[in-house]
C-alpha positions in Angstrom: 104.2 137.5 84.2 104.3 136.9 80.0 100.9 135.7 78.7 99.3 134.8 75.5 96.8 137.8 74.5 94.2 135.0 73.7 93.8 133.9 77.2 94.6 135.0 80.4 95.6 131.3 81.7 97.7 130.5 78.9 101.4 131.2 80.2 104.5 131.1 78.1 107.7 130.0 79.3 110.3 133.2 80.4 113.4 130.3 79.8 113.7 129.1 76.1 113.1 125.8 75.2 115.5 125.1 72.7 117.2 122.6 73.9 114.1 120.6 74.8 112.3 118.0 73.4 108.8 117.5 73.4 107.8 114.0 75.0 106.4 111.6 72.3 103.6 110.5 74.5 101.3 112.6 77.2 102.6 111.8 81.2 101.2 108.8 82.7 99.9 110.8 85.6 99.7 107.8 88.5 103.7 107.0 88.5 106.3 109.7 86.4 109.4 111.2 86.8 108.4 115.2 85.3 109.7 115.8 81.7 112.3 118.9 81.9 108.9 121.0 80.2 106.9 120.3 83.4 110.0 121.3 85.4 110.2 124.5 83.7 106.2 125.4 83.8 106.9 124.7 87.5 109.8 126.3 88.4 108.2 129.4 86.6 105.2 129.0 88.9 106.8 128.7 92.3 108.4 131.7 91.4 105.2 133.4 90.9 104.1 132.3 94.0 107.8 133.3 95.4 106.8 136.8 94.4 103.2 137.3 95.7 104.8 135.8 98.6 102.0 133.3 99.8 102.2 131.5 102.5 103.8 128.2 103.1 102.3 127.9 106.4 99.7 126.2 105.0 100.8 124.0 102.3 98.8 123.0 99.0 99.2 121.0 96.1 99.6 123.0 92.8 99.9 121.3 89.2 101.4 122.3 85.8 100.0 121.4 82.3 102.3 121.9 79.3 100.0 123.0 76.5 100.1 123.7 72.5 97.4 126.5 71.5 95.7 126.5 68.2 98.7 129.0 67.1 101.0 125.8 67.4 102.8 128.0 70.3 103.9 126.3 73.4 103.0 126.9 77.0 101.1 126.0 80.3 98.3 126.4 82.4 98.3 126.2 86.2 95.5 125.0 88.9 95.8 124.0 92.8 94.0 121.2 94.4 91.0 121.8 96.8 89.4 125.5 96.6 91.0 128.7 98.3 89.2 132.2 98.2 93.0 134.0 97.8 93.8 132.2 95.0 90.8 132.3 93.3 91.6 135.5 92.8 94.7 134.9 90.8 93.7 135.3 86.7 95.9 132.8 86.0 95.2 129.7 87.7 92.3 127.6 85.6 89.0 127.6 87.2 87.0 125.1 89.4 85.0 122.9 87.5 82.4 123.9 89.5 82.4 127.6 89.3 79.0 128.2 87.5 77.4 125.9 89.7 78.4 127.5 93.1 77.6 131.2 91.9 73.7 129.8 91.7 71.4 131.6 93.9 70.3 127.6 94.5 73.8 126.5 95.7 74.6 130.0 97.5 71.4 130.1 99.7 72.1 126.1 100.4 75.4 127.2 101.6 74.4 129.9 103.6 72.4 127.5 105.6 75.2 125.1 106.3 77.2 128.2 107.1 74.5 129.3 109.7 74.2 125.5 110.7 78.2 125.9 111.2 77.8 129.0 113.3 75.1 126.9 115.2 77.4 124.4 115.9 80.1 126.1 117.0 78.3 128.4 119.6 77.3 124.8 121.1 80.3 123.0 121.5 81.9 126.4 122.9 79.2 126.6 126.0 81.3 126.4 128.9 78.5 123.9 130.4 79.8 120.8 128.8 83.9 121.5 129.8 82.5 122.3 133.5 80.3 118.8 133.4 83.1 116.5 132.2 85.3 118.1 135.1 82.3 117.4 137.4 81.6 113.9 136.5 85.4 112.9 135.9 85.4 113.7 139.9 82.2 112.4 140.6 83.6 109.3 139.4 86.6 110.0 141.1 85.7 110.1 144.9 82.8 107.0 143.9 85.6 105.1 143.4 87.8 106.2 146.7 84.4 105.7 148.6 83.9 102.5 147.1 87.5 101.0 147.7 87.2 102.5 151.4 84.4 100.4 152.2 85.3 97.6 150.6 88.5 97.7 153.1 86.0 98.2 156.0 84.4 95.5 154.9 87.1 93.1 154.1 88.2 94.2 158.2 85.0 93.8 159.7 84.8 90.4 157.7 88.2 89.4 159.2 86.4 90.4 162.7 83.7 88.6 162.5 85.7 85.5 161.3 88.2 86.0 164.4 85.0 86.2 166.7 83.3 83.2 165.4 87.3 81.0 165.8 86.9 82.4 169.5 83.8 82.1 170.3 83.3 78.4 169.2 85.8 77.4 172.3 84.5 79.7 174.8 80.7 80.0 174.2 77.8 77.3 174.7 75.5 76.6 171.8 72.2 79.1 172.8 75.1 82.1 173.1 77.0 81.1 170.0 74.0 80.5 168.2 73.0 84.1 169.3 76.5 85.4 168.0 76.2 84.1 164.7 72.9 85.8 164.5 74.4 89.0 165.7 77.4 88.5 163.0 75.3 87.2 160.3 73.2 90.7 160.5 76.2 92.9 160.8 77.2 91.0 157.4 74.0 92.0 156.3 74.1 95.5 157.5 77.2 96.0 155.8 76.1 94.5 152.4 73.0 96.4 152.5 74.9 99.6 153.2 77.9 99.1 150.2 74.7 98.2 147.7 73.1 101.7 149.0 76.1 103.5 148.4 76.9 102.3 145.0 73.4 102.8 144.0 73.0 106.8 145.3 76.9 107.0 143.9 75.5 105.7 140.3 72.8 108.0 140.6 74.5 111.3 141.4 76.8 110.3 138.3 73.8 109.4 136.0 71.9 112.3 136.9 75.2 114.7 136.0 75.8 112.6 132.9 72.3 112.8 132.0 72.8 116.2 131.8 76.1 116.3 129.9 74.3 114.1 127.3 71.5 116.5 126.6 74.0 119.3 124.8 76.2 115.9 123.6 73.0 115.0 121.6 72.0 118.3 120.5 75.5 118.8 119.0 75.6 115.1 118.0 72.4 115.9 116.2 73.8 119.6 114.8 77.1 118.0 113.4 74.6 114.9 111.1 72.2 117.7 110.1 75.5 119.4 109.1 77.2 116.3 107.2 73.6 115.4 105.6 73.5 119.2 104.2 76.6 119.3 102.8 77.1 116.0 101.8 73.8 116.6 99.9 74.9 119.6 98.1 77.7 118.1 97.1 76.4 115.3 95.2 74.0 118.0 93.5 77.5 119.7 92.4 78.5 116.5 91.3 75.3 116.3 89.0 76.6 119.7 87.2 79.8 118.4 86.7 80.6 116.9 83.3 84.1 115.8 82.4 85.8 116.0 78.9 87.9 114.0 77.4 90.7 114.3 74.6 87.9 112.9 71.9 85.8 115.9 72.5 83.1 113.2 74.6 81.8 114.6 78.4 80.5 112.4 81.1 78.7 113.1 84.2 81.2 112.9 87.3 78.6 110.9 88.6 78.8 108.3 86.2 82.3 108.5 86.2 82.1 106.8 89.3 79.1 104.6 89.0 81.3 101.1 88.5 83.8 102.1 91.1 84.3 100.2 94.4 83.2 103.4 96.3 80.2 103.6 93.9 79.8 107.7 94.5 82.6 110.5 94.0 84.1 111.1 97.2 84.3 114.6 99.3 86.4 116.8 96.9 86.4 114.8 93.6 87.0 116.7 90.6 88.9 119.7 92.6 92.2 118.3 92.0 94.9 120.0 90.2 94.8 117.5 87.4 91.5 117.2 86.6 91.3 121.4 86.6 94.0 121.7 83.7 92.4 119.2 81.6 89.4 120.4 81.5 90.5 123.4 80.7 92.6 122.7 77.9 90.0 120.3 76.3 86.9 123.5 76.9 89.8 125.8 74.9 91.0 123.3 72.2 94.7 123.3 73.9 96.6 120.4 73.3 98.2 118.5 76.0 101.6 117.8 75.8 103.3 117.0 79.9 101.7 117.5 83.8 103.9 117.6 87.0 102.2 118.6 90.1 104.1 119.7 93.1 103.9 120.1 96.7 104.0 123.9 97.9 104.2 124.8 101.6 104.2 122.9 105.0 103.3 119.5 105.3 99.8 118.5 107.4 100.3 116.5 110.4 99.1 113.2 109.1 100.9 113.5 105.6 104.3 113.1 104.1 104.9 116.2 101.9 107.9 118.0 101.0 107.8 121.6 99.8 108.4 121.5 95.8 108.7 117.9 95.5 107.0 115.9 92.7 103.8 114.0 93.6 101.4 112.0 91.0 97.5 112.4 91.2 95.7 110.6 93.8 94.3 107.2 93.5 91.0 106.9 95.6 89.9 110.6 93.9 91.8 111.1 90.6 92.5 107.8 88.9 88.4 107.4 87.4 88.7 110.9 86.9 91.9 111.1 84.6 91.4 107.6 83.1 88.2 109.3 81.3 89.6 112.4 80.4 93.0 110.6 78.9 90.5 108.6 76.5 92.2 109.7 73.4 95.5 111.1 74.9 98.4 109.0 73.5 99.6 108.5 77.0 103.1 106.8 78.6 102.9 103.0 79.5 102.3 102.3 83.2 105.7 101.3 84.9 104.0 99.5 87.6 103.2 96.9 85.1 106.7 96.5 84.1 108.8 93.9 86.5 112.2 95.3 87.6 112.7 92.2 89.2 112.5 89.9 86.1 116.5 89.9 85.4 117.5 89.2 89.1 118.3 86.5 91.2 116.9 85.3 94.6 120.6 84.7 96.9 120.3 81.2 99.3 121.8 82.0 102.5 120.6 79.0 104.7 118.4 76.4 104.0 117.4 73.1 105.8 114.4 70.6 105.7 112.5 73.2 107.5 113.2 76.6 106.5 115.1 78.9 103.7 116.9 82.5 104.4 117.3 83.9 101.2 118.2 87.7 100.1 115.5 88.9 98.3 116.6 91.5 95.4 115.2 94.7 95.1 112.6 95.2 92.8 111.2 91.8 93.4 107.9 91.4 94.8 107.2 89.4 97.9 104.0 87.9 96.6 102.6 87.8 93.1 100.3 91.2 92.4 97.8 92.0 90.4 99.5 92.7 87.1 103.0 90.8 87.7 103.4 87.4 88.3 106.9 87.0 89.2 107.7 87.4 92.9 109.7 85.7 95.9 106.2 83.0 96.1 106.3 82.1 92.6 110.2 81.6 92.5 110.5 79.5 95.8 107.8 77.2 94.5 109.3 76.0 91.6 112.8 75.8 93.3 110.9 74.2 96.4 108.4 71.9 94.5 107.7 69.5 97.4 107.2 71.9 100.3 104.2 72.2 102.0 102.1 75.0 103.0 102.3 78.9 101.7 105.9 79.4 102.1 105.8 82.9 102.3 105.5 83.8 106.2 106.3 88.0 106.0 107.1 90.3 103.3 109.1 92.8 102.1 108.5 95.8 100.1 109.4 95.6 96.2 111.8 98.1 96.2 113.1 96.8 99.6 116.2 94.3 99.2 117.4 92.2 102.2 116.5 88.9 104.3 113.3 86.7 104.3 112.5 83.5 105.9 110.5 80.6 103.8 109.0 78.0 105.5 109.0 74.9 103.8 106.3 73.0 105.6 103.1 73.4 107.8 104.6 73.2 110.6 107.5 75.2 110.3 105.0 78.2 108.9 103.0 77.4 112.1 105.6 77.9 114.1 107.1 81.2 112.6 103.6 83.0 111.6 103.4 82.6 116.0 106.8 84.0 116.5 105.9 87.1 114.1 102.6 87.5 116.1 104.5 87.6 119.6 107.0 89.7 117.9 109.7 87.2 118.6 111.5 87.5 115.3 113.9 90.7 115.5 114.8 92.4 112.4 117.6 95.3 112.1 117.0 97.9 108.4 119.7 99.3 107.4 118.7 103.0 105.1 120.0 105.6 103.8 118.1 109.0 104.3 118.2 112.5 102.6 119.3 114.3 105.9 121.0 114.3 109.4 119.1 113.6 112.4 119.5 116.0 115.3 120.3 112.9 117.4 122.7 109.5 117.2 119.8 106.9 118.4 116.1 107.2 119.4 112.8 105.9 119.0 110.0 106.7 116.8 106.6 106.4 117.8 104.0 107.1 115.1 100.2 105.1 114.5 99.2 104.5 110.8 96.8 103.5 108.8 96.2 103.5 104.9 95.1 106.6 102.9 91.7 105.7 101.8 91.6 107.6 98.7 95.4 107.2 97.7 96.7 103.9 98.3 99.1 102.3 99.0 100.3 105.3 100.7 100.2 105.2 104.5 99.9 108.3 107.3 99.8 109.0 110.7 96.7 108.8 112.4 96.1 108.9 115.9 92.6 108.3 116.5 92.7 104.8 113.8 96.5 104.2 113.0 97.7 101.0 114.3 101.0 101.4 116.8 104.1 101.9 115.1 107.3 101.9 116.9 110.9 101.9 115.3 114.5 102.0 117.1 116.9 103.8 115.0 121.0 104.4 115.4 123.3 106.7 113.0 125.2 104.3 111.1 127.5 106.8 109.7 126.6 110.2 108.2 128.6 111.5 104.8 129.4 114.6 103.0 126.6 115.0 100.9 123.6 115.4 104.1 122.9 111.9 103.7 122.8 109.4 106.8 123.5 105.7 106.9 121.0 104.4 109.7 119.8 101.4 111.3 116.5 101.0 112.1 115.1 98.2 114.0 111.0 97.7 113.9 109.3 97.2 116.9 105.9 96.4 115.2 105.0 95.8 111.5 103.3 98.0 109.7 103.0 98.3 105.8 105.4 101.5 105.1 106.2 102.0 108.8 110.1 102.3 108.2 109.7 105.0 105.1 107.1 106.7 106.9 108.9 107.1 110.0 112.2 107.7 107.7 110.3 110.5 106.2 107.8 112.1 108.9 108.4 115.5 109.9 107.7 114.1 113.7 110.1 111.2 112.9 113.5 111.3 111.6 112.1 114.2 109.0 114.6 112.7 106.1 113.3 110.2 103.6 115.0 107.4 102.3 117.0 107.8 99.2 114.9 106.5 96.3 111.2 106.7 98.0 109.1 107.5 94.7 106.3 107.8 97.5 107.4 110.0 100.8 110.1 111.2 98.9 112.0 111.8 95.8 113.1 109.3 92.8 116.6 107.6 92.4 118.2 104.4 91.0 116.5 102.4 93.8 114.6 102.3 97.6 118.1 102.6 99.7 116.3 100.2 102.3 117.7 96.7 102.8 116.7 94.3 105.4 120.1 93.2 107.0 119.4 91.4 109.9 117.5 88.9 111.1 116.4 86.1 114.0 114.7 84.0 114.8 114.2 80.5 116.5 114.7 77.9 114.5 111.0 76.2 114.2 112.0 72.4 114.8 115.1 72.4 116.7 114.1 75.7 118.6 117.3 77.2 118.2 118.1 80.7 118.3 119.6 81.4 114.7 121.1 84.9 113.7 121.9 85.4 109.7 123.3 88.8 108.5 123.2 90.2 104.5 125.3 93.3 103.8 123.5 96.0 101.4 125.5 97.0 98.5 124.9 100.9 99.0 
C-alpha cells in the first residue's frame, strides 16, 4: 500500500490520473454521482480490504476523501462509519473524532460501569425463571379460559333446564308448588352464578399471583436496561462536549452547538462517527485540501436496510447534514440538484376528463405536490388549467421520479368520494418496473412493514415492531439479456417507497429498480411508471379502467 512519508493516512493513487480532471467545485455530499477520482480512491480501498480479507458478513459503510497536501500532490484519506476495534487498528483509516476523549481514565472507568451494568443485564434476562413463568402463565391462562367456556356451557344448559321446567310446570303445578319451584330454580341460578364468579375470581388469582412473580425480574431488568440507557446516553453527550468540528475557514464549533437550532435539538446516538465527517476533520487538522468524497457500501446488508455491497450512498440526513453543512463553510461546493426541477420542460398528458374527475399521465420528474424548494408540480399545473374546480384536487400521489396515471378530482365531492375509495383500498393500481435482476420466481407476493428512517429521510426500511403493512403482488413481465426484469407490481397497501423498497429488499424481489438514486444505483430515470388504474367513477358510480403504456 503506497503512502506519502508525511503521513501515514495520506494514500496516493497506484492508477495514474492523467487522464482525469479535477472537479471545479467540492461534492455536494447529500445527492452526487462520484467524480471518476472518488471512484479510483475507492476502488483502491476495497481492494485493500479485498486483501486483508475482512469480512462482509457484517457490512459497513466506508468513505473516500480525495485530498491535495501542502506539496501540491494528490491523494486520499479513508474512514468507516460507526467504531470497530479491528479496524481501528488499520494505520490508515483517519481516526475517530473522539479518540482522545475515550482514552480518558474519566470516560474508560464510566464505560467500564456500563460494561459491568451490561454484564448485569444480561445474566438477568438469561435466568431461566422468566422463560419457565411465561410458559406457566400462557397455560394458566390457557386452561382459565377452557374452564371458563365449560361452565359457561353448563350454565347456558342448566339455564335452558330451568327454563323447560318453569314452561312445564306452569300447566301441571298449583300456585304454592310452583311458587316453591321458582324458589328452588331461582337459587340454583344463584348457586350457579355464585360458583362461575368464584371460579373466575381464584382463576384471576392463581394468574396474578404467577404474573406477580414474572413482573418482579420484568421490573428489575426494566429498571437495569434505563439505568443502562441513562449511563450511556450520559456519556455520550459528555463526548459530544469534547467534540469540536472544523471547518474549511479554519473556525471549530462544539458538536453540541452544531445542533442546538436543529428540530431534534441534541446530536443523536452516533453523531460525528460517520465516514464523512471523519475525513474532514482530518484533512482540515492537517492543512489537506479537499478536492471529491464518495462513500460506499461494503459487506452484507442489515435486515431493516437497503444496501448493496460497493454501491454509492450520500451522507445521512438526520446525523450528517448539520454536521457537513458546518464543516463545508468555506468549501466551494456543487449546487444541490434537489433544488433544480427536472420536471420544468415537460408536459402533464390528459387522458379522461369529465365535470367530475381528470386521468392524466403524470411525467417523470414532476412532483405530485409543490415541495419545499420547487414550486411546480401536478397541484400547481391542474390549478391553473382547472381554475374553477373545487376542493384540493390532488387525491394520491406519485413519486417524482415515478411517471404514470393519477386521478384529479375537480370538486368536493368527487375528492369525497375517491379519498373513501383509497381508504377502503377500492382503487386498484398495476406498476409496471424494471429491476436490476431476475427473480427466482414468475409471480408472488411481497410482504414487508415500513416505516421512515428517522435520521435519513426520506428513505424508508423494514421494521417489524413499527413499520406499517406493506403488501405488493408482482408478475414477470418479460426478462432480457442484460439481467434486467420487466415486472408488474400491483400494491396492496400504500406506503411512501413501498414498491422500490420491496423492488430492492433482499427479503423481497432483492433487485432494484433501474434508476433508484436511493435503494439503488443512478440512471437516466426511476424505471417505475404507474400503468394502470381503476376506479369507480365518483358521480355516476361506474367502474372505469384507463391504461398508459411506459416508454421503457
Amino acid at each position: 500500500m503506497p503512502v506519502s512519508t508525511n503521513n501515514h493516512c495520506f494514500i496516493t493513487f497506484e492508477n495514474s490520473l492523467n487522464d482525469i480532471e479535477l472537479p471545479q467545485s467540492f461534492t455536494f455530499p447529500f445527492f452526487y454521482t462520484p467524480h471518476p477520482l472518488s471512484i479510483s480512491a475507492a476502488q483502491q480501498l476495497q481492494k485493500m480490504l479485498n486483501h486483508e480479507k475482512l469480512s462482509t458478513e457484517t457490512g459497513k459503510m466506508f468513505g473516500v476523501l480525495v485530498v491535495k497536501n501542502e506539496q501540491n500532490e494528490l491523494g486520499f484519506l479513508c474512514a468507516y462509519s460507526g467504531q470497530s476495534t479491528v479496524l481501528s487498528k488499520r494505520a490508515y483509516f483517519v481516526p475517530s473524532l473522539s479518540q482522545n476523549t475515550e482514552n480518558s481514565a474519566e470516560f474508560l472507568t464510566e464505560q467500564a460501569a456500563i460494561n459491568q451494568i451490561t454484564i448485569q443485564l444480561k445474566t438477568l434476562t438469561s435466568n431461566p425463571k422468566i422463560q419457565e413463568l411465561k410458559i406457566t402463565i400462557k397455560e394458566m391462562e390457557q386452561s382459565f379460559t377452557n374452564d371458563v367456556t365449560k361452565m359457561q356451557i353448563s350454565m347456558a344448559s342448566t339455564r335452558k333446564s330451568r327454563k323447560e321446567q318453569r314452561s312445564v310446570a306452569e300447566s301441571i303445578l298449583d300456585k304454592p308448588n310452583l311458587e316453591e319451584l321458582y324458589k328452588k330454580l331461582s337459587q340454583q341460578s344463584i348457586d350457579e352464578k355464585n360458583a362461575y364468579k368464584e371460579l373466575k375470581r381464584i382463576g384471576r388469582k392463581r394468574i396474578g399471583q404467577t404474573q406477580n412473580e414474572f413482573n418482579i425480574l420484568e421490573t428489575e431488568i426494566n429498571a437495569t436496561k434505563a439505568q443502562r440507557k441513562s449511563r450511556s446516553f450520559a456519556l455520550q453527550q459528555s463526548l459530544f462536549q469534547q467534540y469540536q468540528l472544523l471547518n474549511a475557514e479554519g473556525n471549530s464549533k462544539p458538536l453540541l452547538t452544531v445542533f442546538k437550532d436543529t428540530p431534534q435539538g441534541i446530536p443523536p446516538s452516533g453523531a460525528g462517527d460517520c465516514a464523512a465527517p471523519k475525513l474532514l476533520q482530518f484533512a482540515f487538522q492537517n492543512n489537506l485540501q479537499p478536492i471529491s468524497m464518495a462513500e460506499f457500501w461494503w459487506g452484507e446488508a442489515p435486515k431493516s436496510e437497503i444496501r448493496q455491497h460497493k454501491n454509492y450512498y450520500p451522507a445521512c440526513i438526520g446525523k450528517c447534514e448539520p454536521i457537513l453543512n458546518w464543516m463545508m463553510e468555506g468549501l466551494d461546493v456543487d449546487e444541490n440538484p434537489l433544488l433544480s426541477n427536472p420536471g420544468h420542460n415537460k408536459t402533464i398528458e390528459i387522458i379522461y376528463q369529465d365535470d367530475a374527475i381528470a386521468i392524466i399521465n403524470k411525467p417523470h420528474g414532476l412532483l405530485s405536490v409543490s415541495g419545499k424548494h420547487i414550486q411546480d408540480s401536478v397541484q400547481t399545473r391542474m390549478k391553473q388549467l382547472f381554475p374553477h374546480a373545487t376542493g384540493p384536487l390532488i387525491v394520491h400521489r406519485l413519486d417524482m421520479p415515478t411517471s404514470g396515471l393519477m386521478v384529479i378530482a375537480l370538486s368536493k365531492r368527487a375528492n369525497k368520494a375517491l379519498q373513501k375509495q383509497f381508504i377502503h383500498r377500492g382503487i386498484k393500481k398495476r406498476y409496471v418496473a424494471l429491476i436490476d435482476g431476475k427473480p427466482n420466481a414468475s409471480t408472488g407476493s411481497i410482504n414487508l412493514p415500513l416505516r421512515g428512517d428517522f435520521l435519513d429521510r426520506p428513505r424508508q426500511i423494514v421494521c417489524e415492531i413499527d413499520g406499517k403493512q406493506a403488501e405488493t403482488d408482482w408478475v414477470v413481465v418479460s426478462p432480457n439479456k442484460s439481467n434486467q426484469t420487466k415486472v408488474y407490481l400491483s400494491p396492496k397497501t400504500g406506503r411512501t417507497h413501498q414498491l422500490r423498497v420491496h423492488c430492492a429488499h433482499s427479503q423481497g424481489l432483492n433487485s432494484p429498480i433501474i434508476g433508484d438514486e436511493l435503494y439503488g444505483k443512478s440512471n437516466k430515470r426511476l424505471y417505475l411508471h404507474a400503468e394502470t388504474l381503476t376506479l369507480e367513477h365518483p358521480i355516476t358510480k361506474e367502474i372505469m379502467t384507463f391504461q398508459a403504456k411506459e416508454d421503457f
